[in-house]
PDB file of N, CA, C and O in Angstrom:
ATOM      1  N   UNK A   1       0.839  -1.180   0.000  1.00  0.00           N
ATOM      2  CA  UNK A   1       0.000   0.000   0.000  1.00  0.00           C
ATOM      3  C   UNK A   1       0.883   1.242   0.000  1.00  0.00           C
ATOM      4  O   UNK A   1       1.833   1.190   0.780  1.00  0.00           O
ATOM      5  N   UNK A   2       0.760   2.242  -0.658  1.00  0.00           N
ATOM      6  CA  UNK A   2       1.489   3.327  -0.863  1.00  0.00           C
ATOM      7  C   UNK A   2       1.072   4.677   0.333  1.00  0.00           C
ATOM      8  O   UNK A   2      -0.107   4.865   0.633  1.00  0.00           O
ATOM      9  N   UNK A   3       1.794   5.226   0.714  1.00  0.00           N
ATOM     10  CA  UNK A   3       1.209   6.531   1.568  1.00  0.00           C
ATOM     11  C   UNK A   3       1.170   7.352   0.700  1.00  0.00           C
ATOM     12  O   UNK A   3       1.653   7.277  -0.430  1.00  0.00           O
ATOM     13  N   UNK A   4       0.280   8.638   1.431  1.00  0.00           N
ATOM     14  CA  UNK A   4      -0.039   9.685   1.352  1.00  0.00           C
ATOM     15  C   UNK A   4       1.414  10.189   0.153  1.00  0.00           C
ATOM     16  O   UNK A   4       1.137  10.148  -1.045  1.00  0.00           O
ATOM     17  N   UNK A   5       2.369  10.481   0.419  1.00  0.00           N
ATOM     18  CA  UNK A   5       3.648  11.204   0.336  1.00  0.00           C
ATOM     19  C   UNK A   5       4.176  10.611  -0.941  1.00  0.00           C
ATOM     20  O   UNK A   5       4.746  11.295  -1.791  1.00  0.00           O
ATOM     21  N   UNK A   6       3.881   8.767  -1.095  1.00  0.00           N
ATOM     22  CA  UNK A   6       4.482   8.746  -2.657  1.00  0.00           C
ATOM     23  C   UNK A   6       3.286   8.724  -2.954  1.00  0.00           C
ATOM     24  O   UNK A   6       3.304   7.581  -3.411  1.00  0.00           O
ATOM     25  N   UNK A   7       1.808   9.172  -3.132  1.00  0.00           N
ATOM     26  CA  UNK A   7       1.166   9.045  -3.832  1.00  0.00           C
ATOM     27  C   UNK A   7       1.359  10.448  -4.542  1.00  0.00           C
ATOM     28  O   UNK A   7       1.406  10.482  -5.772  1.00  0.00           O
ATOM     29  N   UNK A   8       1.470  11.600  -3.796  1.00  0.00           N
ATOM     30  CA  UNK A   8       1.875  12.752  -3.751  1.00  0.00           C
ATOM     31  C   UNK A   8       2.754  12.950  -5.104  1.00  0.00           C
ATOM     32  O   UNK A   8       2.617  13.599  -6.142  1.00  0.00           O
ATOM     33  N   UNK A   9       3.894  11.907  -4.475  1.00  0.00           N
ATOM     34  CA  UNK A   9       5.117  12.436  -5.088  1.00  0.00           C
ATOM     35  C   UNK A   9       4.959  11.797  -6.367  1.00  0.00           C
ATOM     36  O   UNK A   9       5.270  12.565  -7.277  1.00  0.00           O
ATOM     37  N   UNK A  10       4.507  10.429  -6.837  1.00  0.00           N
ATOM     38  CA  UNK A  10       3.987   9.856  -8.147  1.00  0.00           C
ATOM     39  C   UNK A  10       3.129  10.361  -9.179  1.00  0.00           C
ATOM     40  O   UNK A  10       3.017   9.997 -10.350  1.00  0.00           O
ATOM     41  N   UNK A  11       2.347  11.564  -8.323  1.00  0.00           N
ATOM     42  CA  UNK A  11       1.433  11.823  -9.392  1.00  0.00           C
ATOM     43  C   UNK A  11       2.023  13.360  -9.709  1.00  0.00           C
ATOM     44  O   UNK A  11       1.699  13.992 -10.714  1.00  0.00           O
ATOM     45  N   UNK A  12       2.959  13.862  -8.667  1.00  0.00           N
ATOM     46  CA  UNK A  12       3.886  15.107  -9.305  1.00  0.00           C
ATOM     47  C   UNK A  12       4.836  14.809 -10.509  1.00  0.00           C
ATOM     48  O   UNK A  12       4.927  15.334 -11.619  1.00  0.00           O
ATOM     49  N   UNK A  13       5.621  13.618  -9.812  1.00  0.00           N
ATOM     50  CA  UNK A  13       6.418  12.845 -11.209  1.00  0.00           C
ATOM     51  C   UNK A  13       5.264  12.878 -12.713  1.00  0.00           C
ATOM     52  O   UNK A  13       5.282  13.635 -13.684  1.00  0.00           O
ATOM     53  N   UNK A  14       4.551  11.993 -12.455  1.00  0.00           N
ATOM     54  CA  UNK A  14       4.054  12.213 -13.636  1.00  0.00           C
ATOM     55  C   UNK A  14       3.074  13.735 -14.190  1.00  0.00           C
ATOM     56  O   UNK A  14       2.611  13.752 -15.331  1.00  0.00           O
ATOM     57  N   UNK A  15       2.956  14.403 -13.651  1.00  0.00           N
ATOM     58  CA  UNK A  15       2.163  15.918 -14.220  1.00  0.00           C
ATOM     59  C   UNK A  15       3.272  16.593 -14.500  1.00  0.00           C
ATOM     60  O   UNK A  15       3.111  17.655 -15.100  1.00  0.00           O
ATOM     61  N   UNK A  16       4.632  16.186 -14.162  1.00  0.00           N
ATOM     62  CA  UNK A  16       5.760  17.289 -14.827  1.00  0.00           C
ATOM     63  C   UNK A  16       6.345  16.546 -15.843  1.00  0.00           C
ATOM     64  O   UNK A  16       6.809  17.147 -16.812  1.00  0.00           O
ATOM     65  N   UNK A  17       6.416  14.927 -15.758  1.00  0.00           N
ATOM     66  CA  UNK A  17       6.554  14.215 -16.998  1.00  0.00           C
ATOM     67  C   UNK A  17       5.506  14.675 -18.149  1.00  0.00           C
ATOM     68  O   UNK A  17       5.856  14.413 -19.300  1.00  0.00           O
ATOM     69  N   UNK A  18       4.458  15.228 -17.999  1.00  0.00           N
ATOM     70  CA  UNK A  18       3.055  15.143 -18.966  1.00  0.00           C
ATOM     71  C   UNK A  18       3.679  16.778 -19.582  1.00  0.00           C
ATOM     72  O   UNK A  18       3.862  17.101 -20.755  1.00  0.00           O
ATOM     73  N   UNK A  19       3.906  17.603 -18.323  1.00  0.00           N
ATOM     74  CA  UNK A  19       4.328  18.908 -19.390  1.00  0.00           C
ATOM     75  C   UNK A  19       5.200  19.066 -19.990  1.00  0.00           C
ATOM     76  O   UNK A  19       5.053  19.725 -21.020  1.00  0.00           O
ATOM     77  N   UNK A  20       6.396  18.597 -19.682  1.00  0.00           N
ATOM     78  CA  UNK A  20       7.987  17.850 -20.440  1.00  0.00           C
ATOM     79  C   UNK A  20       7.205  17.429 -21.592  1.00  0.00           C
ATOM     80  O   UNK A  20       6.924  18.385 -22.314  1.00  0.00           O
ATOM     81  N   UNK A  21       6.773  16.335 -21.989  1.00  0.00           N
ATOM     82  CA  UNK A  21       6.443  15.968 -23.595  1.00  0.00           C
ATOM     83  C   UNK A  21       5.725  16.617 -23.883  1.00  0.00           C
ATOM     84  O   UNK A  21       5.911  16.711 -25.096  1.00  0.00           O
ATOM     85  N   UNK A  22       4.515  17.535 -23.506  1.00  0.00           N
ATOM     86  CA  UNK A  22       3.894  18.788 -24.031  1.00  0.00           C
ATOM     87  C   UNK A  22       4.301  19.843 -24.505  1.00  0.00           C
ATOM     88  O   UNK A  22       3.849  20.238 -25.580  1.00  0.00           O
ATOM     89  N   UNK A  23       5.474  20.712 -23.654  1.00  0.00           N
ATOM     90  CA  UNK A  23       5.579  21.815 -23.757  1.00  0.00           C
ATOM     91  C   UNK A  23       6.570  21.924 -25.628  1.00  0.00           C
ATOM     92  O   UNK A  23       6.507  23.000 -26.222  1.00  0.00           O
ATOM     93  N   UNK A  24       7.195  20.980 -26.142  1.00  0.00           N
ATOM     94  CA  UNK A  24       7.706  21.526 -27.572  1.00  0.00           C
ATOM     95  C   UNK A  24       6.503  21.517 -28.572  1.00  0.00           C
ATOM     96  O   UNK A  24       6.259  22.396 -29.398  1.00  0.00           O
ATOM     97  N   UNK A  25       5.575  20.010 -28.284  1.00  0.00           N
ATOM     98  CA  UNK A  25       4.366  20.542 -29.181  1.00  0.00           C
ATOM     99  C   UNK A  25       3.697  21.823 -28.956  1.00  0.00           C
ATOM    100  O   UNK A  25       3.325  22.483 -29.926  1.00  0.00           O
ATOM    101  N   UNK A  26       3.489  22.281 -27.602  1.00  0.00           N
ATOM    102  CA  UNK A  26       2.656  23.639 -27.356  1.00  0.00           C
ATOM    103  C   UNK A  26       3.392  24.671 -27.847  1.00  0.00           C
ATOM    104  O   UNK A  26       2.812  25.524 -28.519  1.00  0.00           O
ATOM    105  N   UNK A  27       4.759  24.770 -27.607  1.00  0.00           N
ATOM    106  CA  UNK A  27       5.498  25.886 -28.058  1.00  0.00           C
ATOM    107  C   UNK A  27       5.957  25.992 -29.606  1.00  0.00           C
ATOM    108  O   UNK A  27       6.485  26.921 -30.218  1.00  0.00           O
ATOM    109  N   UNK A  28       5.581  24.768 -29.990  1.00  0.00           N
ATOM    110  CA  UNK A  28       5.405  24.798 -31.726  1.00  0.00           C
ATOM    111  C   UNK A  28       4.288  25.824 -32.387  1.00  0.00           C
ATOM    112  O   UNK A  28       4.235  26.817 -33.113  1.00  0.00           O
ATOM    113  N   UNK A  29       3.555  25.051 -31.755  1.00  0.00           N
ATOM    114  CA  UNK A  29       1.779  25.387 -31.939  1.00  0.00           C
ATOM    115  C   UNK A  29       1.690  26.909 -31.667  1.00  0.00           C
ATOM    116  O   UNK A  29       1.390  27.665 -32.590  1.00  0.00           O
ATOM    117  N   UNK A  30       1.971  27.431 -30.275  1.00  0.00           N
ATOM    118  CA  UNK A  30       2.333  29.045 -30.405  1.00  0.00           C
ATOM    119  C   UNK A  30       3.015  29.901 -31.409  1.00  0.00           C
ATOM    120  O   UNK A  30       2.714  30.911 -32.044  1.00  0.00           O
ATOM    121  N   UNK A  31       3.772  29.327 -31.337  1.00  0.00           N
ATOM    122  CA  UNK A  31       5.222  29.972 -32.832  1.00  0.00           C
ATOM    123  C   UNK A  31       4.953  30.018 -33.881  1.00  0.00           C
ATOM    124  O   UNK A  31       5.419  30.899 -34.603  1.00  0.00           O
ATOM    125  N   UNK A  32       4.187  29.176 -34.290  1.00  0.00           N
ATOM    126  CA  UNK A  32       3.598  28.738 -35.889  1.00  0.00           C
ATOM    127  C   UNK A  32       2.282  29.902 -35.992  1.00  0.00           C
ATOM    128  O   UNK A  32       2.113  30.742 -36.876  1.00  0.00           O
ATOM    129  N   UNK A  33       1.150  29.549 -34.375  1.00  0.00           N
ATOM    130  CA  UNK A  33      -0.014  30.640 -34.790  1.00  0.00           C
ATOM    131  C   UNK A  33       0.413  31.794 -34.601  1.00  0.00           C
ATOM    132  O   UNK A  33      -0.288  32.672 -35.105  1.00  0.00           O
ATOM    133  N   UNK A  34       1.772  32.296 -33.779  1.00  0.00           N
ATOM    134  CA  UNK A  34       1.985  33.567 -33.767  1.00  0.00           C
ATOM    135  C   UNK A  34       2.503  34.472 -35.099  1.00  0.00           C
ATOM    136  O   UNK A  34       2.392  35.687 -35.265  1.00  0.00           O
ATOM    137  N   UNK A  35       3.168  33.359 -36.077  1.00  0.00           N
ATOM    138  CA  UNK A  35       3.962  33.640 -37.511  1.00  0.00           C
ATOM    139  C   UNK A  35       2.874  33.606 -38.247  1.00  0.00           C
ATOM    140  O   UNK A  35       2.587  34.726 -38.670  1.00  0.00           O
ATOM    141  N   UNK A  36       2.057  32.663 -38.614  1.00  0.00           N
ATOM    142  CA  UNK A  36       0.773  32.888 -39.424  1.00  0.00           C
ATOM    143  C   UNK A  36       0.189  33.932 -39.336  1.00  0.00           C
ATOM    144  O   UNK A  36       0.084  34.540 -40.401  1.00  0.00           O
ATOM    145  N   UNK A  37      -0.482  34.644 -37.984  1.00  0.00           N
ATOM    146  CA  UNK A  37      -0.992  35.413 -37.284  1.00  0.00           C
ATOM    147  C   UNK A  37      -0.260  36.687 -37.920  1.00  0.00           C
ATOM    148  O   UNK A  37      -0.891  37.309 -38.774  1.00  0.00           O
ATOM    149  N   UNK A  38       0.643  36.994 -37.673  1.00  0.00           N
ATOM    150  CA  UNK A  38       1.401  37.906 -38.235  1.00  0.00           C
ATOM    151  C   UNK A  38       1.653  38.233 -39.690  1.00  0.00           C
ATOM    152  O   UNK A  38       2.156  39.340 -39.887  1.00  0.00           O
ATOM    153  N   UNK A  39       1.428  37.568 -40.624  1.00  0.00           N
ATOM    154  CA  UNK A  39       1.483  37.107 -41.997  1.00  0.00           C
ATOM    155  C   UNK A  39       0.448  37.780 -42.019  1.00  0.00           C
ATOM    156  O   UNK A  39       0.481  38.985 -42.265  1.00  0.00           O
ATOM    157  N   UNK A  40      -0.611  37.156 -41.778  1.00  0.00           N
ATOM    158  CA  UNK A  40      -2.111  37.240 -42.036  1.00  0.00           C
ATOM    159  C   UNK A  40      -2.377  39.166 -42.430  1.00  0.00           C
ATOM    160  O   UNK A  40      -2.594  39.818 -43.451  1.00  0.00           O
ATOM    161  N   UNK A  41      -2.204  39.464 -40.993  1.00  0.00           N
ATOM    162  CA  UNK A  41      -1.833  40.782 -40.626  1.00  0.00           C
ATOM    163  C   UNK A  41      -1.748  41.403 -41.614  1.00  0.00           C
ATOM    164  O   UNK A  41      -2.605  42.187 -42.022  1.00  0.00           O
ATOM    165  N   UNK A  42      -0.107  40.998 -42.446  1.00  0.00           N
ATOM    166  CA  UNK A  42       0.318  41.915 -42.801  1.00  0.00           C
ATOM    167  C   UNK A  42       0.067  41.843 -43.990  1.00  0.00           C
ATOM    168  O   UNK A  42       0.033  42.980 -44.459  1.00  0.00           O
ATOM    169  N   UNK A  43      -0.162  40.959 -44.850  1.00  0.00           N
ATOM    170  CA  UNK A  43      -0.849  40.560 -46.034  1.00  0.00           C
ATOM    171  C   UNK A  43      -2.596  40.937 -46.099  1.00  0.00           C
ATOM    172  O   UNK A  43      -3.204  41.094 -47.158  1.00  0.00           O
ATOM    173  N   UNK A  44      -3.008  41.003 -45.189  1.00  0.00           N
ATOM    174  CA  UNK A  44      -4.951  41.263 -45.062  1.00  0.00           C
ATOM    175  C   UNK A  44      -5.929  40.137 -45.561  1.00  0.00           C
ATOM    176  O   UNK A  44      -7.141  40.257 -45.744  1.00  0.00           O
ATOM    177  N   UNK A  45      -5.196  39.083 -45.731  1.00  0.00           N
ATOM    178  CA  UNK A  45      -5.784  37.351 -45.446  1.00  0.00           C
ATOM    179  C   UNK A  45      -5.784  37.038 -44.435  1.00  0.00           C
ATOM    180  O   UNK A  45      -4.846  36.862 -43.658  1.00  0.00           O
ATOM    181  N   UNK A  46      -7.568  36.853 -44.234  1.00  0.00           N
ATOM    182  CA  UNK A  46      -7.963  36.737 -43.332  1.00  0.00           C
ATOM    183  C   UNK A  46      -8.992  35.327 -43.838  1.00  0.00           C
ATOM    184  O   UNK A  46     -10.188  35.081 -43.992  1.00  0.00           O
ATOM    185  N   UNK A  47      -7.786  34.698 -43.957  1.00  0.00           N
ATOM    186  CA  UNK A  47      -8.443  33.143 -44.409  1.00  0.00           C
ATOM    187  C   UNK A  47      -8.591  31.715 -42.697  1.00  0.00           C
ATOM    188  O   UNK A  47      -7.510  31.128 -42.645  1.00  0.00           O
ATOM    189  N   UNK A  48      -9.101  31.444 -42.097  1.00  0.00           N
ATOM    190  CA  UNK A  48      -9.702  30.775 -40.873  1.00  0.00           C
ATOM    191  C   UNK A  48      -8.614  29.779 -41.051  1.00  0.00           C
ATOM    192  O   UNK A  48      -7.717  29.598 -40.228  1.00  0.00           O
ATOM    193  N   UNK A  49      -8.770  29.033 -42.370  1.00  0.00           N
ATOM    194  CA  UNK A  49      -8.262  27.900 -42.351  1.00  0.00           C
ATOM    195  C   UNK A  49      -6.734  27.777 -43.245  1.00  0.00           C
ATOM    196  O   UNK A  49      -6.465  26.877 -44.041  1.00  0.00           O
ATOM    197  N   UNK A  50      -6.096  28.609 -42.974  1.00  0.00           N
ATOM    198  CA  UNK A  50      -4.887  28.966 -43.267  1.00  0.00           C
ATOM    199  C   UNK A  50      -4.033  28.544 -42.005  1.00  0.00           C
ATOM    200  O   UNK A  50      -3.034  27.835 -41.877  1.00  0.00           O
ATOM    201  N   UNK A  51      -4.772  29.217 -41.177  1.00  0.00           N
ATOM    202  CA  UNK A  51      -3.540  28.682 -39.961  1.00  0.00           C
ATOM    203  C   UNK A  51      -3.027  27.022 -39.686  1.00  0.00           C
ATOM    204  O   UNK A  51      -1.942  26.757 -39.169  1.00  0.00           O
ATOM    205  N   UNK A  52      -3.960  26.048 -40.106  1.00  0.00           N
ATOM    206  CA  UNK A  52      -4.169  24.798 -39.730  1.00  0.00           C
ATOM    207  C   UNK A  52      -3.166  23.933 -40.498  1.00  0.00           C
ATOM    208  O   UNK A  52      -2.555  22.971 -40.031  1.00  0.00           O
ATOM    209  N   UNK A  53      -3.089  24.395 -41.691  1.00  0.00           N
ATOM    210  CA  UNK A  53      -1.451  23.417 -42.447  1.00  0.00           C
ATOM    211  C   UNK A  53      -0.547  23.795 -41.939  1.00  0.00           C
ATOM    212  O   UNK A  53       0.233  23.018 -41.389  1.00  0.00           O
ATOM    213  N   UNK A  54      -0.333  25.316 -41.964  1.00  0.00           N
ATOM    214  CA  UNK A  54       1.721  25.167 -41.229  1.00  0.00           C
ATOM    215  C   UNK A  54       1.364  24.692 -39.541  1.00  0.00           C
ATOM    216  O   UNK A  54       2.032  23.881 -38.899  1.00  0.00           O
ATOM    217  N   UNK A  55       0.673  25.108 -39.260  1.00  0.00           N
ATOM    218  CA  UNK A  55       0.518  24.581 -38.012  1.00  0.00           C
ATOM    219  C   UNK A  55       0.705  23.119 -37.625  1.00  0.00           C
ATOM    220  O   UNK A  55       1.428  22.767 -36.692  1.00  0.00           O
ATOM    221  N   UNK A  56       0.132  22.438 -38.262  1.00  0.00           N
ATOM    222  CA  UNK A  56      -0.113  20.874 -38.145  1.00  0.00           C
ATOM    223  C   UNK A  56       1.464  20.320 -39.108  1.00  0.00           C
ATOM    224  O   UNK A  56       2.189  19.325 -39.117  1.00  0.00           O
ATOM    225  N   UNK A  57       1.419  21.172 -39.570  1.00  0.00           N
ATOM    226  CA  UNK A  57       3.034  20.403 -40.694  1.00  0.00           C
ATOM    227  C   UNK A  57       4.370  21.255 -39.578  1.00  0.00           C
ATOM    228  O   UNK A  57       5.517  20.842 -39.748  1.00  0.00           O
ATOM    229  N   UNK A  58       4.223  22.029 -38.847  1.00  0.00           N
ATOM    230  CA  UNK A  58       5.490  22.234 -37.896  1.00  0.00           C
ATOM    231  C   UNK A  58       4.879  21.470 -36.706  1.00  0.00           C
ATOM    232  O   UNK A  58       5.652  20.539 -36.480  1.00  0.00           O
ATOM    233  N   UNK A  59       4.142  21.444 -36.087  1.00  0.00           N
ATOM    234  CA  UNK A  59       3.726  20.297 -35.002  1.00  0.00           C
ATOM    235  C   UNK A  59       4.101  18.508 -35.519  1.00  0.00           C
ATOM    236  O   UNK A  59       4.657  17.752 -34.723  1.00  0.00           O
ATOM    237  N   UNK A  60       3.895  18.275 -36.235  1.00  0.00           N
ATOM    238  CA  UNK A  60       4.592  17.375 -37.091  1.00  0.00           C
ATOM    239  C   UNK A  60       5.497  17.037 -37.001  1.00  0.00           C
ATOM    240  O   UNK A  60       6.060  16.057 -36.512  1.00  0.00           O
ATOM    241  N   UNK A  61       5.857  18.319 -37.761  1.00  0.00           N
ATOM    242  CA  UNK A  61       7.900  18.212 -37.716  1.00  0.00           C
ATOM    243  C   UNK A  61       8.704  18.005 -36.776  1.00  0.00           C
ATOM    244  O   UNK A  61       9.734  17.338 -36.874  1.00  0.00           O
ATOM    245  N   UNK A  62       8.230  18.658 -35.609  1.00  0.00           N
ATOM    246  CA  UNK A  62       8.387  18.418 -33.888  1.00  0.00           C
ATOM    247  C   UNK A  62       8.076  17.612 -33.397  1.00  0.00           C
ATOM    248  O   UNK A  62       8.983  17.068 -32.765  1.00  0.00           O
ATOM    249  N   UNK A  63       7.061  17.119 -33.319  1.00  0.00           N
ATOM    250  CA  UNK A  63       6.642  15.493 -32.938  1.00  0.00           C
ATOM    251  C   UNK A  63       7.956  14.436 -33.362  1.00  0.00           C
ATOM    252  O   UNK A  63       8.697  13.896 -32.541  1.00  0.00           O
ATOM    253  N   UNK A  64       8.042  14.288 -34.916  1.00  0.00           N
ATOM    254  CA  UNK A  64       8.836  13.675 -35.758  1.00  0.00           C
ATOM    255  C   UNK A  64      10.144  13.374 -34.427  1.00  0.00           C
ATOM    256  O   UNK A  64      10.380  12.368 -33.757  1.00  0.00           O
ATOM    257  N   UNK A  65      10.853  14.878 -34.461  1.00  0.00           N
ATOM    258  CA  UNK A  65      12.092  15.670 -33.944  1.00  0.00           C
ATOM    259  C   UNK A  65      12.429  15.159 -32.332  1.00  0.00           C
ATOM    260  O   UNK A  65      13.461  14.765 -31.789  1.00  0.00           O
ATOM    261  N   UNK A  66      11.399  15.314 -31.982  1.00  0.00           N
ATOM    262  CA  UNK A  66      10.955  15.500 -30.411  1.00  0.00           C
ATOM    263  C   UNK A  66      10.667  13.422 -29.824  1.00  0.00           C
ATOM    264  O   UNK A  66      11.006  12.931 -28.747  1.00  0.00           O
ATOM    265  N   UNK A  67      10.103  12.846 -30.777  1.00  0.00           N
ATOM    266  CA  UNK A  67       9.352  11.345 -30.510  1.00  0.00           C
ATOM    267  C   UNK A  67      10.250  10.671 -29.423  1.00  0.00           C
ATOM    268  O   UNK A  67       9.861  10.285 -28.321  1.00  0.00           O
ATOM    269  N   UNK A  68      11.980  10.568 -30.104  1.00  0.00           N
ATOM    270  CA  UNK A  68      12.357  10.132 -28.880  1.00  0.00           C
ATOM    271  C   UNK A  68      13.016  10.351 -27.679  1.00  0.00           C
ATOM    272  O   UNK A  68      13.701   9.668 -26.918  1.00  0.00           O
ATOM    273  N   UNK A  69      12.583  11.593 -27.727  1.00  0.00           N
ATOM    274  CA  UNK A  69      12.850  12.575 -26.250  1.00  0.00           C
ATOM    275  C   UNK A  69      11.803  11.929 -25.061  1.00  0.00           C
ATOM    276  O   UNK A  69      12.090  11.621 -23.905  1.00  0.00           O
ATOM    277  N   UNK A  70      10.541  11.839 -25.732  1.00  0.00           N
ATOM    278  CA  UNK A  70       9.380  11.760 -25.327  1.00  0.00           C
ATOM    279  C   UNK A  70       9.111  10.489 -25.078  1.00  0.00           C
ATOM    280  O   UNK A  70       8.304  10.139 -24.217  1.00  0.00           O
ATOM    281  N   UNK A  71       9.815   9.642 -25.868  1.00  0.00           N
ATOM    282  CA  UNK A  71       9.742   7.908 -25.289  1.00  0.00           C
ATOM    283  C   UNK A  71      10.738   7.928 -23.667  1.00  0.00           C
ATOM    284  O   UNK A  71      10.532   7.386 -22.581  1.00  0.00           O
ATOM    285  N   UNK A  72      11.659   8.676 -24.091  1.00  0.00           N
ATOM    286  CA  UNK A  72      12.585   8.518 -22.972  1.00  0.00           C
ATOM    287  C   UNK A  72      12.109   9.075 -21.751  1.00  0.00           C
ATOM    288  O   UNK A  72      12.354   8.545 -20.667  1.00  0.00           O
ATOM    289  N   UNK A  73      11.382  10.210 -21.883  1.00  0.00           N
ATOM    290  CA  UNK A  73      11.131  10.614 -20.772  1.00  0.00           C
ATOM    291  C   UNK A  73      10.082   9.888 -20.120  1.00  0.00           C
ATOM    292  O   UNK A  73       9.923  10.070 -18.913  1.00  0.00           O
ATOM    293  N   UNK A  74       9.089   8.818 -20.958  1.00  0.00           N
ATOM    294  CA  UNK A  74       8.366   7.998 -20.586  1.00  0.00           C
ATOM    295  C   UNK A  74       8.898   7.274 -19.676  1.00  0.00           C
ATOM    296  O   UNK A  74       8.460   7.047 -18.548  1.00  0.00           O
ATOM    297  N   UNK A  75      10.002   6.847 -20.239  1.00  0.00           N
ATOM    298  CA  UNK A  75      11.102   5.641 -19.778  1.00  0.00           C
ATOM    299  C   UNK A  75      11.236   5.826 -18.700  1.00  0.00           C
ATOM    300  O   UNK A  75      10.776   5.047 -17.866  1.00  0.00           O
ATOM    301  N   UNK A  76      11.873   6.861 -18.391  1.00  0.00           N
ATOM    302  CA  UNK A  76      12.753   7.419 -17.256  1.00  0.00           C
ATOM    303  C   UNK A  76      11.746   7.418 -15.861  1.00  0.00           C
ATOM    304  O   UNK A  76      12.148   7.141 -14.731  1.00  0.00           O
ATOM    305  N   UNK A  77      10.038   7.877 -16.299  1.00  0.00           N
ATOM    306  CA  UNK A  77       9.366   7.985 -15.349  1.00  0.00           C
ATOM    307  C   UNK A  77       8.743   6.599 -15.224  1.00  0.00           C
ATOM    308  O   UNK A  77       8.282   6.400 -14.100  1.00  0.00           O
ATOM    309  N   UNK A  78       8.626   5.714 -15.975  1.00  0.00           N
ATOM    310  CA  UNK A  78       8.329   4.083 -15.168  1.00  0.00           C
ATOM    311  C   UNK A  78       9.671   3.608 -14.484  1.00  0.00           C
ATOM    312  O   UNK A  78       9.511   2.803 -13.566  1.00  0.00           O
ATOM    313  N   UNK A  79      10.778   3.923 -14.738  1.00  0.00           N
ATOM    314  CA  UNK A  79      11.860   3.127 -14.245  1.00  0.00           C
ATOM    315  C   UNK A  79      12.014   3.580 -12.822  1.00  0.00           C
ATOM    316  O   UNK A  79      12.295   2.763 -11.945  1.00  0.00           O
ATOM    317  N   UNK A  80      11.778   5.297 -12.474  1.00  0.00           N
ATOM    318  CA  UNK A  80      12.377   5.820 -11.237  1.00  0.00           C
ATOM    319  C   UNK A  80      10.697   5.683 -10.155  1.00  0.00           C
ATOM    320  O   UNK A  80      10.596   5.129  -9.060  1.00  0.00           O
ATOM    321  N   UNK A  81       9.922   6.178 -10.710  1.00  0.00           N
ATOM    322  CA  UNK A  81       8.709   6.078 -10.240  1.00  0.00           C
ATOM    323  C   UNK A  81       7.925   5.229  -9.610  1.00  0.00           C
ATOM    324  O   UNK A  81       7.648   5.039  -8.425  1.00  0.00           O
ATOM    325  N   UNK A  82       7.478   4.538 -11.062  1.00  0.00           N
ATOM    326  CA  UNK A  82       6.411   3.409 -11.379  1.00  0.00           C
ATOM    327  C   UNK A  82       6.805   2.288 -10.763  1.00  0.00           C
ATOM    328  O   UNK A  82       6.012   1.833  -9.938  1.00  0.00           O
ATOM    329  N   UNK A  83       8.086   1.564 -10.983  1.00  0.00           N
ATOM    330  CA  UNK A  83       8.647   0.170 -11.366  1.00  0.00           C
ATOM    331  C   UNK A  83       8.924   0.367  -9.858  1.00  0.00           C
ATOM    332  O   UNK A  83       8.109  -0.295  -9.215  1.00  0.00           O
ATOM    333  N   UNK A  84       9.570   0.875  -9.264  1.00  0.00           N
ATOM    334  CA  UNK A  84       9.507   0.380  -7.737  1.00  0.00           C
ATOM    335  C   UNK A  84       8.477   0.551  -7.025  1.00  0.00           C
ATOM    336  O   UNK A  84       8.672   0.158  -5.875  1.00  0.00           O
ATOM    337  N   UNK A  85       7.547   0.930  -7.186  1.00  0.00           N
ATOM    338  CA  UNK A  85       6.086   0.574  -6.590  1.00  0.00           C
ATOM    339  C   UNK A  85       5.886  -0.563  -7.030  1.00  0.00           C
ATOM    340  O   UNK A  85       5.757  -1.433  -6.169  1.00  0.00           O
ATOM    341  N   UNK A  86       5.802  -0.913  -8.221  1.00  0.00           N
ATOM    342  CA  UNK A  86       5.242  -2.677  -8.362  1.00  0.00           C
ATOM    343  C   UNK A  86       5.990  -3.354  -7.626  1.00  0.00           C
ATOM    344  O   UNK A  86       5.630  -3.988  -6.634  1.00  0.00           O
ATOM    345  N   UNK A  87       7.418  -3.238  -8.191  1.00  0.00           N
ATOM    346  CA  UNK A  87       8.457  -4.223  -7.609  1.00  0.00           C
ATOM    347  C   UNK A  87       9.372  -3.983  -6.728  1.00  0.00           C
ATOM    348  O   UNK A  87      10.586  -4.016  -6.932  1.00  0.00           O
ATOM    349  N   UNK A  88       8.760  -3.706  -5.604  1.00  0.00           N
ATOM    350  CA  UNK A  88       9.462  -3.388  -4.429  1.00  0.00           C
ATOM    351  C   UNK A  88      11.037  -3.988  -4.395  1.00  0.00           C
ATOM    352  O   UNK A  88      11.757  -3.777  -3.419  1.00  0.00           O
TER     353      UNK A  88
END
C-alpha cells in the first residue's frame, strides 16, 4: 500500500513528466499561430483555415524531432517512479 507522500510524489512525477512531452508541441503550436498570425496581418488574409497546415506540418515536424525525447522521458518515469512501486 502506498502513503499519502508517494502518492503525492507519483502523481507530481508524472504531471511534470506530462508537461515535459507537451511543452515543444505547445510551443510549436504558439510559434507557428503567432507567424501565421502575423502574416495574415500583414498581407490582409484573413483566411480561418490557413492557420491549420503550417501549423499541423510544424507540429509534425516536432513530434517527428521530439518522438524520442518523449519515449525517454516515458522511460525514465516508469523506471524511477512506477517500477519500484510494483516491484518493491
Amino acid at each position: 500500500m502506498l502513503s499519502d507522500a508517494q502518492i503525492i510524489d507519483l502523481a507530481r512525477q508524472a504531471m511534470l513528466t506530462a508537461a515535459m512531452m507537451a511543452a515543444p508541441l505547445l510551443l510549436t503550436a504558439l510559434v507557428a499561430g503567432v507567424v501565421v498570425g502575423l502574416l495574415q496581418a500583414l498581407t490582409s488574409v484573413q483566411e480561418m483555415t490557413l492557420t491549420f497546415v503550417p501549423k499541423g506540418a510544424a507540429m509534425l515536424l516536432v513530434f517527428c524531432l521530439t518522438a524520442s525525447f518523449m519515449v525517454g522521458l516515458c522511460m525514465r518515469l516508469f523506471d524511477t517512479a512506477v517500477l519500484p512501486v510494483i516491484a518493491p
